[in-house]
C-alpha positions as CSV (number, residue, x, y, z in Angstrom):
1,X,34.0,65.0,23.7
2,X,31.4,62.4,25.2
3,X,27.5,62.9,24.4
4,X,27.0,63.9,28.2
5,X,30.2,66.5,28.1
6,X,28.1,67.9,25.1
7,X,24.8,68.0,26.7
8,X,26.3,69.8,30.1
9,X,27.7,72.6,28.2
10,X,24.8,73.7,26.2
11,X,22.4,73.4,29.4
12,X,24.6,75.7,30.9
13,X,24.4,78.0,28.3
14,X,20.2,78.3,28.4
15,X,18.4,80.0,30.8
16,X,14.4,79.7,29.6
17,X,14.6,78.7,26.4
18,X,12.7,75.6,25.7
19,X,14.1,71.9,25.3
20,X,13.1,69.0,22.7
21,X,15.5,66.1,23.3
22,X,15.9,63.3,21.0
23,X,14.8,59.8,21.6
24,X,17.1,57.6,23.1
25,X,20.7,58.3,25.2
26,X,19.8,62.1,24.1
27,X,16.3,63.0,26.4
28,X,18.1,60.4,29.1
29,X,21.1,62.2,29.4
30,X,19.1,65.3,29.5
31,X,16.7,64.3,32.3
32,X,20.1,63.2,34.4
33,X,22.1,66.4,33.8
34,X,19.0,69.2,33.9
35,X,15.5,68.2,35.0
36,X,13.4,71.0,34.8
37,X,9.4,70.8,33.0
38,X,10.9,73.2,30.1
39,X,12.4,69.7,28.5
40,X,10.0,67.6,26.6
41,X,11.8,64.1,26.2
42,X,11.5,62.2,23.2
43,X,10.5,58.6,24.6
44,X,9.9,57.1,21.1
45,X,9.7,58.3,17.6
46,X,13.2,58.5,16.6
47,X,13.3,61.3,14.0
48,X,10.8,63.4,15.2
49,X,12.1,65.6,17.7
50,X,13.3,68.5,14.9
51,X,9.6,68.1,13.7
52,X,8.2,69.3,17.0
53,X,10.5,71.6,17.8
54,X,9.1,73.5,14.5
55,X,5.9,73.2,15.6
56,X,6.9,74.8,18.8
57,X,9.2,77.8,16.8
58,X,6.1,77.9,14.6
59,X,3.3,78.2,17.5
60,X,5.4,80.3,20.2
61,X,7.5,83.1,18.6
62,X,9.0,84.7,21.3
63,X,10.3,81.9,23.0
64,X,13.6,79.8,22.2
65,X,13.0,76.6,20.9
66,X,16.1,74.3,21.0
67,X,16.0,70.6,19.7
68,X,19.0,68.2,20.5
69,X,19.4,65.4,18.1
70,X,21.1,62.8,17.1
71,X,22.9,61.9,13.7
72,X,20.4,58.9,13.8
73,X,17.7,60.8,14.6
74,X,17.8,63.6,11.9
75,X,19.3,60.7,9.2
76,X,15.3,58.9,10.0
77,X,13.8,62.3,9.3
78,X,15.8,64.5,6.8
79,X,12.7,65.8,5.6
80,X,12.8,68.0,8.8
81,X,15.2,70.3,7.5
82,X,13.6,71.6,4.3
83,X,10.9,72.1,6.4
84,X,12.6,74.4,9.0
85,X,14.7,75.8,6.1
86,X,11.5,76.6,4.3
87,X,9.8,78.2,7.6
88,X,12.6,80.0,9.2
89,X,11.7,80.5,12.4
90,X,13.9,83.0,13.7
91,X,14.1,81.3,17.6
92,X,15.2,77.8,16.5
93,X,18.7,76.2,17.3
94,X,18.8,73.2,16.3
95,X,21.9,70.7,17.6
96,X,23.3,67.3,16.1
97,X,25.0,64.8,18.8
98,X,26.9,63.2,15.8
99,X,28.8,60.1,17.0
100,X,28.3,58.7,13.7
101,X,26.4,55.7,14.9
102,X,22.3,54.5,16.8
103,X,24.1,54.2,19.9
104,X,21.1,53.9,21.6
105,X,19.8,50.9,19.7
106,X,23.7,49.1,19.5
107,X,26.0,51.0,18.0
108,X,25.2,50.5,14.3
109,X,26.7,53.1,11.7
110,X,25.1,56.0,10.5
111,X,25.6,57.4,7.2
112,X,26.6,60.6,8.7
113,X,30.6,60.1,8.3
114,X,29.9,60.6,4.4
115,X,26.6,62.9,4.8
116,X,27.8,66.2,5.8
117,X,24.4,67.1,7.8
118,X,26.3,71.0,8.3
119,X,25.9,71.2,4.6
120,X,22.5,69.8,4.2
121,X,21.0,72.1,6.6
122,X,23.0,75.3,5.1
123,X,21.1,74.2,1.8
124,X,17.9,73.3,2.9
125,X,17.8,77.2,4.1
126,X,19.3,77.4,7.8
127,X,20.7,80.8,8.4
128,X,23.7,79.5,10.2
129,X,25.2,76.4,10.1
130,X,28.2,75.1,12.0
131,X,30.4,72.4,12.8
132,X,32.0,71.9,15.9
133,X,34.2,69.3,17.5
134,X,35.8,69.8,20.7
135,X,34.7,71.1,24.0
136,X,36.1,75.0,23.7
137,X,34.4,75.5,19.9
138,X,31.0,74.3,21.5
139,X,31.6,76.3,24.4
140,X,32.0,79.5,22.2
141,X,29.3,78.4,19.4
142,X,26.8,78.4,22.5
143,X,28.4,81.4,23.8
144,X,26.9,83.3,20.7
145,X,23.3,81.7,20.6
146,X,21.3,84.8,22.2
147,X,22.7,86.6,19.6
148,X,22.2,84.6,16.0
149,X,19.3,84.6,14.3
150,X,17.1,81.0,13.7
151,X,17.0,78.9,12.2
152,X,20.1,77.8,13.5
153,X,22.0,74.2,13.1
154,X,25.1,73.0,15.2
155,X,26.5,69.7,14.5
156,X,28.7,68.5,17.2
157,X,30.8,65.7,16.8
158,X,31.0,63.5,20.4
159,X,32.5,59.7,20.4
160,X,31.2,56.8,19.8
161,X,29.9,54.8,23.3
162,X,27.1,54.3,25.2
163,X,27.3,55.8,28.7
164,X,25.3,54.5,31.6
165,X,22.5,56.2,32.4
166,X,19.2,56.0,33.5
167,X,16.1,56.4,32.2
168,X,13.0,59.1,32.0
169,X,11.1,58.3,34.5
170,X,8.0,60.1,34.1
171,X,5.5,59.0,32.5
172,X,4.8,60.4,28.6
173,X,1.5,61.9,29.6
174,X,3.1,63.9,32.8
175,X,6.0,64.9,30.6
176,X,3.3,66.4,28.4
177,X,1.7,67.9,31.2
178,X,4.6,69.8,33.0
179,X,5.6,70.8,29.6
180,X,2.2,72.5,28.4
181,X,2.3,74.3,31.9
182,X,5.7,75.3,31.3
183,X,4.4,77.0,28.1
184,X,1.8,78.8,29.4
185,X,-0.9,76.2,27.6
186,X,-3.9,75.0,29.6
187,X,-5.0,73.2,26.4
188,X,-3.1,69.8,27.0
């Protein structure tokens, strides 16, 4: 399964739950396949998309926060998952892209064919942790979101290669803007 393939089928699967997408091919493949001001796009700081998607859990409890990272991403910032595990919010999914490599910066190897980041996040305190790897197991995993309860951790495994896409274009502080509005905040 491709990183897009991946994406498509979990959009599908939300209705109004809120987006954080990782820096990189992630948010870009995001903007291209659903557009919509409940997505905030990472446009920098690899790692940090799980951290602000906590924030968000943390802050807005009876909303759905999902975060889609990256192998790459979560690798730069493993600190992340303690800190969900240790917090628990009950309305986070949180879902690995895990093609094993920073495609987005040229393909380089992660560490994530020997780190099992399924087990990692069962230990750091996730309620649920699973590992899926074709299109049909994701379609089912996403099938049961409304119903498990956060935090929850999904590592898909997609294939290596960069697809062509474009990239955000709006600008970081509109992104921030449509997103706060999204949200129901008038304090951004």
């Amino acid at each position: 399964m491709k990183g897009h393939e991946a994406i498509a089928i979990i959009t599908t699967a939300l209705s109004d739950e809120l987006i954080v997408g990782a820096n990189g091919f992630i948010s870009r493949q995001l903007y291209s396949i659903k557009d919509r001001p409940q997505n905030f796009y990472m446009l920098g700081s690899m790692g940090l998309a799980s951290s602000i998607a906590l924030g968000l859990a943390l802050a807005i409890p009876n909303r759905k926060i999902v975060v889609i990272d990256g192998d790459g991403n979560i690798l730069m910032n493993l600190g992340s998952l303690a800190s969900i595990g240790h917090s628990s919010p009950k309305n986070l999914i949180h879902i690995v892209l895990d093609n094993e490599s920073y495609d987005s910066t040229g393909g380089q190897p992660t560490v994530s064919s020997t780190v099992k980041l399924e087990k990692v996040a069962e230990v750091a305190g996730y309620k649920t942790s699973k590992k899926v790897s074709d299109v049909g197991s994701l379609q089912h995993v996403v099938a049961e979101l409304p119903r498990l309860e956060g935090p929850v951790f999904i590592l898909v495994k997609i294939e290596k290669g960069r697809e062509k896409t474009s990239r955000v274009s709006i600008a970081p502080e509109d992104i921030k803007k449509r997103f706060a509005f999204a949200i129901g905040s008038q304090k951004c």
